[in-house]
C-alpha positions, 0 to 999 in steps of 0.5 A: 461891771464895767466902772473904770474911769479917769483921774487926772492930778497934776498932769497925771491920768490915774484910772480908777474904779469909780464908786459913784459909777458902781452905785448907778448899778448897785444903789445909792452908797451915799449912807454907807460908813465910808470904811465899807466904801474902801472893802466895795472899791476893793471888791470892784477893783477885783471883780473876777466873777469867781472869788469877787463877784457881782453879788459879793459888790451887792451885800455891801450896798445892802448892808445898809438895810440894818447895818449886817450882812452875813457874807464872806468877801475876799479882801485884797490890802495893797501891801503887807508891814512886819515888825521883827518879832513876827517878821522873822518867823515870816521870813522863816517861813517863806525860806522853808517853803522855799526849801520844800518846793525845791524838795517836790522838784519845784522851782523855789523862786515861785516862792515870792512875795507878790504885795510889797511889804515892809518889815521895820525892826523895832521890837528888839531893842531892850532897856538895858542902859538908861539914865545916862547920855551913852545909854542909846548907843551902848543899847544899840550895841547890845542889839546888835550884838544879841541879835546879829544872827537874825539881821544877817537872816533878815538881810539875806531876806532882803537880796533873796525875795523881790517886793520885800524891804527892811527898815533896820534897827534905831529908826523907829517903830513900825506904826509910827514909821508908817504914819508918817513915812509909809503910809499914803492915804490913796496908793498908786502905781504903774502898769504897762503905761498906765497909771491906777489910783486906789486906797491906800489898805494894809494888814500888818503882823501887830495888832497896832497896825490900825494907827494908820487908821488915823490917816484915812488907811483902812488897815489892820493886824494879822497874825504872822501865818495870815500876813504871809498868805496876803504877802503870797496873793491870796486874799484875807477871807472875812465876812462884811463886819458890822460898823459901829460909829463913834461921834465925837464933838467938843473939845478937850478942856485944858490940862486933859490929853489925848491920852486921856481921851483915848482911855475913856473911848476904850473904855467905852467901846470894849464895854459897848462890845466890838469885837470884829467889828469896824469902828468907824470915827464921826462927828463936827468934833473931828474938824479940831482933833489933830491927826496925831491924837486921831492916830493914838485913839486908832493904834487903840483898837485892839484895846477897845476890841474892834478890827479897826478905828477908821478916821475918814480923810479930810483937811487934817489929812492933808495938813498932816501929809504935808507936814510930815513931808508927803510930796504935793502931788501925793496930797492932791492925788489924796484930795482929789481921788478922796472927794471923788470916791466920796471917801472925804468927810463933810462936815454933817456926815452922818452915815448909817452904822450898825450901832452908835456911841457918842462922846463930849470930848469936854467930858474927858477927865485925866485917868490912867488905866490898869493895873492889867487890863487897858480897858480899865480906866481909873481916874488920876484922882482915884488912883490912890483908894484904887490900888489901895482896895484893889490889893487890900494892903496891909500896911496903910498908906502913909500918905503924900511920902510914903515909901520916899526919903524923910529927907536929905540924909535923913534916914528911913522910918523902920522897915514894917510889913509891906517895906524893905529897906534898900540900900542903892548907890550909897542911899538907904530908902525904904521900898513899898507896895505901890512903889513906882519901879519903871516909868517909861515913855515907850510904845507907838501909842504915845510917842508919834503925837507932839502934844503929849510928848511936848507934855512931858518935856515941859513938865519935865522943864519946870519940875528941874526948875522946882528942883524936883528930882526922880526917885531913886528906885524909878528905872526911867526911860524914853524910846520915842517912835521915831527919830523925828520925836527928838529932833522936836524936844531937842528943837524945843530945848525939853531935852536936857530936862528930860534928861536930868529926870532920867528920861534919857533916849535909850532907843527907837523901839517898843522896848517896855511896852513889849516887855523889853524893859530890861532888868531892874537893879539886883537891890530893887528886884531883891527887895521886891521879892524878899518883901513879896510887894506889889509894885507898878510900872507906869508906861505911855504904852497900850499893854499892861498884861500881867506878866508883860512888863516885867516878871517882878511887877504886878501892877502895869499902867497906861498913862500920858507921857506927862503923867510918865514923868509925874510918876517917877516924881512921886514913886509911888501909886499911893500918892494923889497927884490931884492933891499931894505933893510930888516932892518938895522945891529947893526952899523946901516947900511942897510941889503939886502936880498943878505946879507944874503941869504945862498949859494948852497955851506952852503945848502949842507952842512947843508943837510949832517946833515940828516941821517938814525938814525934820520928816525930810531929814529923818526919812530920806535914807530910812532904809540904809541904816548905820555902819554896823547894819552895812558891814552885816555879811549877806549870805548869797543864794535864793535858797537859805542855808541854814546854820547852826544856829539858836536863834534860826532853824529850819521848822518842821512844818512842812516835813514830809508833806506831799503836792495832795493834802492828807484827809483830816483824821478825826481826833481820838481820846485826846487829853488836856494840856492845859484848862485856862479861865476867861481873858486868856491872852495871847501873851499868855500863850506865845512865848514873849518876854525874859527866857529863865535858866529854869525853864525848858527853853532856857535848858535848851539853850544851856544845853545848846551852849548859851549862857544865860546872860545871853540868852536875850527874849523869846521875841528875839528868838522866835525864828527858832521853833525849838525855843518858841515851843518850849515857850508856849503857855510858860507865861509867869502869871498864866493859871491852869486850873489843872494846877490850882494855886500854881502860877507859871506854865505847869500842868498835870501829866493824867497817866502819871499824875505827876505836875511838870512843865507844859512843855514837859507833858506835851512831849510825854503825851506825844511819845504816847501818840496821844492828842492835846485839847486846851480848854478855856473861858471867854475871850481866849487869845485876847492881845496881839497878833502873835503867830507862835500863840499858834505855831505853839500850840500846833508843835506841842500837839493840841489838835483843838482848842475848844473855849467859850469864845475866841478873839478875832486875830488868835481863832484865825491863826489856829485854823491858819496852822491846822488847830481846831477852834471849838466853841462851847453851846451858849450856856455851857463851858467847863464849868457847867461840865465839871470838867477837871481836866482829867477827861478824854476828848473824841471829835468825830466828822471833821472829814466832812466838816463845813464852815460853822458846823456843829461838831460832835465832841465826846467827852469820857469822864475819869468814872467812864461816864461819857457826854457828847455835846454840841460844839460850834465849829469856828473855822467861820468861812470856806477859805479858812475851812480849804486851810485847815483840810490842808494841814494849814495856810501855809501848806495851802499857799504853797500848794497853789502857788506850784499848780497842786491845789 
């Protein structure tokens, strides 16, 4: 289909593929949700007539007839962002298939990423250092010297593959660091002359890669394994999603933030249902919503479920663009080849979509969501009977001041059941249930919108002024998105309130967020255990997993950067802050949250402080990085040499592997790792958080010579296979029903019925050559992208998991490594089975299997009996079904990319 036209801009002729062009030989597009305009442009751009081709470009356009079009496409993004967690083991991956093509007598430099891809690191700093004005540097230096290893690695990633940069540590957090830096709304380059102007599309290796949704860029995240194929060429195999649209009119009424607003719409969309779905964001009420709260309900999307949360472009877009430093003629191309595309919203827009939500923003109440689940909003004014049910205590709340000092030098009420006393810097106080132990300001989420963080300095201002100080078992902290965020609270003059709360900078990370919270005081955590409480960490985060945060916390909620600092006033989650006092002023009066909660007035007038030169400042040498980044040693060479090392190793996956892929055997009498109820997240699975010296993985290290005190975290560590495997599944608060009233990765080995680590019985099945199966419930692999919940899986001999239902990103990385997604028949689950985990699995025919197939699984009882049922194949579409019979994306990838597949 011949649609090539020319853009001219500032001088400049851009050619592009015009849609308008398109829709005279396909129909009328005018209707189509503007987010399945950039997949059709995608798909004219690559029209090939073999994995694009006519008809592919025709379902989009008839998709519009009932809002569904049951059709895989091949979706091409422009480039390729990586946080370090997930970018490690990528760039792992790419240096062992370099080592394997050289092993099959190939050339190893074929072995190239082809998209541009940016790595920013992000996800290694830990609060190990707050509360003090050295605190940011002294955890700098502890990064550095944890993690020297992995940024020498990244470095030689860096000088061995071509279209690959490293952002390095102390900058920012890849989400934030690509809104505004990275991201440009309409992507362009120049070929043989000529230039050509196209949506700016990404997929990312985290979950919260759809923030950049907020400016107009269809992206999102993948796991690590699936990045890497796009990185390598080949095309993201998904079916045309549904779009479900989401207006928005009003305004927020004073004293509401966006954080607010973005917790109710989670709310709303994770019960409506969008599940690999697009959101698509609408309505007259996006003319007054500033792109930086539009960022904050997009970075949301794996909250509320959905692929993505696009937000059209439109004069926000440009005013942001410009504000954050974009070159004018980067902001006219944007407009013009926008407006051109009709990819520019209009007032009145009112596209078809497959389903509606509508939302006042004037209806918006203030709220935290917790103590688990995002999704699960409660109301700032409910927060108190909330936990107080929710945990059914039984120690009655003892109001506004419970848990907190009777007063200066005064001492603590006795301890009763629920408290423990503590001793802590000379002060004696009594620790409770509902205590407040962390309150951070933390994650992408929140930190890369000015009007929340200007919040909580100015409500920071006035509680110093009051006299109000935080509580002293509150571990505080703040690690804004970017450096940019305390350049504005500097210029602002919030700094040195924010500072005398505690709130001091301790990194440019996701540090709480991902569990990189560090460890709280040897008398806090000792307290915590001896009593058993149940404490809380309130975070500007968008996880609050169990187990996440900290190992010794419960509860987790997500809360507004003011509310943060409220919080860590009170310290407590047995406290009203709609109606008790937060502490009292220097005249000893009481203190209420409205006393010191800024006006939409003060907000704005502090966001004034943020302007161009601090972007232009920050960003004009983001990829230098500091002295001790420079003197890291690079190692030479385009095939790795790989030391000894705990923290990278060569992985096995490519291990005897030959240019034809093997035929998949059928799988025999497996028995079962684990059996995990619904919601059985991706944290749950793939190692993440602190390493204990009594887990298999910390024996390893031990073993290995590493004391514990440098063990560092699983994230850290996740380009060594040999840590990561012996990781999966040993989340402190995972539930194997094979273990009943046993938190923690244990399981029964069925031979000898003896209860060890899951790790433990893995390698005893596999000294036996017996297969893994996992059996699980709803929404398993719930969270982010991470790539080991896979890798895992694979290296512990699970060769299918079979639940009632999977998340979008964790289905596609099993059958990304060669794991088997097996779904239960509508009705039918463990349960309905009777299945106690003692069973044996046979699954017949997978060397004739077909996307979507029914696949016979033959379940023997422990009695002999036998029933073989129906099971739903989810490996979903041909591409993904041309992996799996390769033993996995990778192995696919490699075997084209040196003409064997």
């Amino acid at each position: 289909m011949d649609a090539k036209s020319v853009l001219n801009v500032a001088g400049t002729d851009y050619t592009f593929y015009s849609l308008p062009q398109a829709a005279d030989q396909l129909g009328d597009i005018q209707k189509l949700p503007k987010s399945l305009k950039v997949l059709l442009e995608n798909l004219l751009r690559h029209q090939d007539g073999d994995t694009v081709t006519r008809e592919d470009l025709q379902a989009i356009v008839d998709w519009q007839k009932d809002g569904h079009a049951d059709r895989e496409i091949a979706y091409r993004p422009a480039r390729v962002l990586m946080q370090d967690f997930t970018g490690v083991p990528g760039v792992v991956d790419l240096a062992a298939m370099r080592a394997a093509v050289s092993e099959l007598g190939d050339d190893p430099e074929k072995i190239n990423p082809l998209s541009p891809v940016d790595l920013v690191i992000d996800h290694s700093v830990m609060v190990d250092r707050y509360a003090n004005d050295e605190a940011f540097k002294q955890n700098v230096d502890i990064e550095m010297q944890r993690n020297h290893e992995r940024y020498a690695f990244l470095r030689w990633g860096q000088q061995a593959f071509d279209n690959f940069s490293v952002v390095p540590p102390g900058t920012g957090i890849c989400h934030q660091v690509n809104l505004e830096y990275l991201g440009r709304t309409v992507w362009s380059h120049e070929d043989k002359g000529e230039h050509f102007a196209y949506p700016d599309t990404l997929v990312g290796t985290d979950s919260h890669t759809t923030m950049i949704n907020g400016l107009g860029v269809l992206g999102w995240g993948v796991g690590g394994i699936e990045a890497e194929a796009a990185m390598l060429g080949q095309p993201v195999s998904m079916l045309i999603p549904e779009v479900v649209g989401f207006k928005l009119t009003g305004k927020l009424r004073e004293g509401i933030t966006a954080t607010d607003l973005v917790l109710t719409v989670t709310e709303m969309l994770r019960q409506h249902g969008v599940v690999g779905k697009f959101v698509e964001f609408y309505g007259d009420g996006l003319a007054d919503l500033p792109l930086a709260d539009r960022a904050t309900i997009a970075n949301m999307a794996p909250e509320y479920g959905a692929t993505c949360g696009f937000f059209p472009a439109d004069a926000e877009t440009l005013k942001y663009m410009r504000q954050s430093g974009r070159s004018d003629d980067q902001v006219e191309l944007v407009e013009a080849y926008t407006k051109a595309q009709g990819l520019w919203r209009e007032a009145g827009d009112e596209p078809i979509f497959t389903a509606t939500l509508a939302l006042d923003m004037g209806d918006v109440e203030s709220s935290l969501a917790g103590p688990k689940r995002p999704q699960d909003r409660v109301a700032l004014s409910q927060i108190k009977s909330h936990f107080g049910d929710l945990l059914d205590l039984s120690v009655a709340p003892a109001g506004g001041d419970a848990g907190r000092l009777e007063g200066e030098g005064g001492a603590p009420a006795p301890a009763a059941p629920g408290e423990v006393e503590v001793e802590l810097d000379g002060e004696t106080f009594t620790l409770s249930h509902g205590a407040v132990v962390i309150a951070a300001i933390t994650s992408c989420t929140n930190t890369s919108n000015p009007s929340v963080m200007m919040a909580a300095g100015l409500l920071a201002k006035k509680a110093v002024e009051k006299g109000l100080m935080r509580q002293p078992w509150v571990k505080s902290s703040l690690a804004p998105g970017s450096k940019v965020v305390t350049d504005y609270l500097e210029a602002a003059g919030l700094t040195p309130y924010l500072n005398k709360l505690g709130f001091n900078l301790v990194g440019y990370g996701c540090t709480t967020c991902i569990g990189n919270s560090g460890p709280l005081l040897d008398p806090i955590e000792n307290a915590i255990r001896k009593g058993d409480l149940t404490v809380a960490s309130v975070l500007s985060g968008n996880r609050n997993f169990e187990g996440r945060v900290h190992p010794a916390v419960k509860t987790n909620w997500l809360a507004s950067p003011p509310l943060v600092v409220a919080y860590a006033l009170a310290g407590s989650m047995r406290v009203d802050l709609t109606s008790e006092s937060l502490g009292r002023d220097s005249d000893g009066q009481p203190v209420y949250l409205k006393d010191i909660w800024p006006s939409q007035a003060e907000i704005a007038e502090a966001v004034e402080q943020v302007n161009t030169e601090m972007f232009r400042k920050e960003y004009g040498a983001v990829f230098d990085g500091d002295e001790a980044w420079q003197s890291i040693e690079v190692a030479k060479g385009q095939i790795y040499d790989w030391p000894d090392s705990t923290y990278i190793q060569h992985p096995p996956f490519f291990e005897g592997m030959g240019r034809e892929p093997d035929q998949v055997e059928d799988v025999h009498k497996a028995s079962v790792l684990a059996m995990l109820g619904d919601s059985v997240t991706t944290d749950h699975i793939s190692p993440a958080g602190s390493i204990k010296p009594e887990s298999p993985a910390g024996r390893y290290l031990k073993d290995n010579g590493v004391e514990p005190k440098d063990f560092n975290s699983y994230g850290s560590r996740r380009g060594n296979h040999e840590v990561m495997m012996r990781g999966t599944f040993a989340n402190v608060r995972i539930r194997n029903e094979m273990v009943p009233g046993v938190e923690g990765g244990e399981t029964r080995h069925i031979p000898s019925g003896e209860q060890m680590a899951i790790y433990d019985a893995a390698m005893r099945y596999a000294e036996d050559q017996t297969p893994l199966v996992v059996v699980a419930g709803k929404e398993y692999g719930t969270g982010s992208s991470r790539d080991w919940a896979a890798k895992g899986t694979r290296l512990l001999g699970v060769r299918a998991v079979i639940a009632e239902s999977f998340e979008r990103i964790h289905r596609s990385n099993l059958v990304g490594m060669g794991v088997l997604p097996l779904q239960f028949p509508e009705g039918t689950n463990r349960e309905t089975l009777k299945l106690t985990g003692e069973e044996t699995f046979t699954i017949t025919g997978l060397a004739e299997l077909h996307a979507g197939d029914e696949v016979n699984t033959t379940i023997t009882y422990p009695d002999g009996q036998e029933t073989t049922v129906a099971m739903r194949c989810r490996i979903d579409t041909g591409n993904e079904l041309a992996y799996f019979r390769h033993g996995g994306i990778l192995h696919y990838v490699l075997r084209r990319m040196i003409g064997a597949a």
